[in-house]
N, C-alpha and C positions, 0 to 999 in steps of 0.2 A: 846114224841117226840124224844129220847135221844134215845130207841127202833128201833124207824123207820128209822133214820139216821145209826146206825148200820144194821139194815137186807138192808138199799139200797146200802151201802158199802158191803155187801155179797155177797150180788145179783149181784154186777159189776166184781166179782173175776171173775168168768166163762169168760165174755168178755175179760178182761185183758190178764187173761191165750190163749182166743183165737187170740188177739193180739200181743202177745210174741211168740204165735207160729209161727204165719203169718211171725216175724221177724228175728227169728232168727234159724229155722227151715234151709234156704237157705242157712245162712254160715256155717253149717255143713259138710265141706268138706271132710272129712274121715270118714272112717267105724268105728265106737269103739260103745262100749257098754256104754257109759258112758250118751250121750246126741243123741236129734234128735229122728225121727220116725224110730224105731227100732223093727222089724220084722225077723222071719226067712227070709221070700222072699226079705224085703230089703238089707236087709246083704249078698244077692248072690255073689255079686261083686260091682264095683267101679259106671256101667253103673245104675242098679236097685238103688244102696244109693241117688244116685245124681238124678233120677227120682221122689223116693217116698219124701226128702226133698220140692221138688219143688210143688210137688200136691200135699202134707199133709198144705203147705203152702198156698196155693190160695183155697183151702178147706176151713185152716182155718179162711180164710179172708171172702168169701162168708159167713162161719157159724156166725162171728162177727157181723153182723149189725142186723140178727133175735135176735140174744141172746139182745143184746144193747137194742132195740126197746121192746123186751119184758119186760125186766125192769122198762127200762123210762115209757112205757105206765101203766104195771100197777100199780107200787108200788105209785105212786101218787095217786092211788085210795082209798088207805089205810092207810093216812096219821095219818087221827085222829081218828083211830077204836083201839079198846084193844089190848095189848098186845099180846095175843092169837092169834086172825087173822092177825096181820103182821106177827109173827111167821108161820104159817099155810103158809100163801099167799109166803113171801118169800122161804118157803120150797120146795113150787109147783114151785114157779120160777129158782130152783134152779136145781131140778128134772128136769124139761125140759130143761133147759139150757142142763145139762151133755148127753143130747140125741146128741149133736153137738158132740162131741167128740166119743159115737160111730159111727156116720155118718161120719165122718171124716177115722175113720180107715177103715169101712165096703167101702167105696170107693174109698180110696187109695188101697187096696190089691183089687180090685175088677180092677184098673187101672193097678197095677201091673199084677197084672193072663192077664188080655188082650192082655199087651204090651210086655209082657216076659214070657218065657218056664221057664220049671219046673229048670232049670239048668243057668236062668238069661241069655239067649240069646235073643232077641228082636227077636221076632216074626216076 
């Protein structure tokens, strides 16, 4: 049991991280290297930083509640099985979770290229 309670706190990191993102993604007011959804194309200028924050952000919020639900639904399934298959099962879950995070980036730059030229002018 001791097992299962650790890989369903693992398995909650990925949503967390997508919840931290959702929040704090937005007050990222200035360009630096340090924090925030940091790209060549979001670093153009002040207009691209302040776009890709705000849809990296409702991104990340949309991809929260799959990851969530994927947890909640199945690590309950695996409560009282070995060792081994929480292991295994939380791994898969964890693997799919991180798919939200390249979704997240593959369509934040894919909103950026739409919204903005090569030179961060707004199309």
């Amino acid at each position: 049991m001791g097992f299962w309670i650790f890989m369903f706190i693992i398995t909650l990191l990925i949503p967390a991280a997508l919840l931290l993102t959702w929040y704090l993604c937005p007050k990222f007011k200035t360009i630096h290297n340090a924090s925030g959804y940091r790209t060549k194309r979001s670093m153009k200028n002040q207009d691209t930083w302040d776009f890709a924050q705000k849809y990296c952000a409702r991104m990340s919020l949309y991809m929260f509640f799959p990851s969530l639900i994927l947890t909640i639904a199945i690590m309950p399934t695996v409560i009282n099985k070995s060792i081994d298959r929480i292991g295994w099962i939380g791994f898969g879950i964890t693997i799919i979770q991180m798919i939200s995070f390249v979704v997240i980036m593959i369509s934040t730059e894919k909103a950026l290229k739409n919204t903005f030229d090569e030179s961060g002018n707004r199309v």
